[in-house]
C-alpha positions, 0 to 999 in steps of 0.5 A: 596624870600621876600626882607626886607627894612633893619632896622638900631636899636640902643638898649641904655643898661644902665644896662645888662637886661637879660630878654631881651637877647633872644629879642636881640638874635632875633634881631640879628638872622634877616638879615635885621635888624642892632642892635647896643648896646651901654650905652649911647645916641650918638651925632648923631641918623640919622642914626638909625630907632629906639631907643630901652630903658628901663624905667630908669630915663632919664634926661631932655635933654636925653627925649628931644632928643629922643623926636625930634628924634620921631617927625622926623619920627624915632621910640622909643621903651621903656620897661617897667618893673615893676617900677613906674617911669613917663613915658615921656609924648610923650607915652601917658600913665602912670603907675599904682600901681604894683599889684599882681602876676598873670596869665595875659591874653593879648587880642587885644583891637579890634581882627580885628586889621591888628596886630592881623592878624597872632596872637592868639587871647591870650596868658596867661603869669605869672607875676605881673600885672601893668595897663597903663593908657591913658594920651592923647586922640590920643592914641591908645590900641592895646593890654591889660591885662585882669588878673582878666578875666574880659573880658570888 
């Protein structure tokens, strides 16, 4: 038997996000893994692992927070869907324009990497392509979306 260090999660859902429903369901189904979802930031985040959010306009004090919480060693997760609000600083990245719909092809940036271990080396999916930009210098690409093919 494989044991599994347990992972608490918060999933801060301001909105109900039905794309997301089967990830949560998948979360749910694993035994290790705590999920809590609730709409707003609680006071405390000690006891959580990882803070999952979407993209929504956050105030300042909700980003700072979030961000203490990273810097102390938790993770931060953020969905982005298709909008062209600023991402927080601490991603490193940006959005671009949203573009056209598309069959996307997702690579990893460098097929050796150990993500990449047990994974395809791509997968095609259809949606509308919208590029992030690298904002700081230590951030890494791991995966990217060639929907022109033009495989660089």
């Amino acid at each position: 038997m494989i044991f599994k260090k347990p992972i608490s999660i918060l999933f801060l859902k301001d909105v109900e996000e039905v794309s997301l429903t089967p990830f949560i369901s998948y979360l749910k189904s694993m035994p290790h893994i705590r999920l809590s979802e609730i709409s707003q930031l609680p006071a405390e985040l000690d006891s959580y692992d990882i803070v999952i959010t979407s993209n929504t306009r956050y105030p300042e004090t909700t980003i700072d927070r979030l961000t203490r919480f990273v810097q102390g060693g938790g993770g931060w997760h953020m969905f982005v869907n298709l909008t062209e609000h600023p991402l927080p600083r601490l991603f490193g990245v940006q959005q671009d324009m949203i573009g056209p719909a598309t069959e996307l092809r997702i690579l990893f940036k460098n097929a050796e990497h150990q993500l990449a271990a047990r994974l395809p080396d791509a997968i095609y999916l259809q949606g509308r392509y919208q590029a992030l930009n690298k904002t700081a210098e230590d951030t890494e690409t791991i995966l990217y979306a060639d929907w022109q093919y033009s495989h660089l």
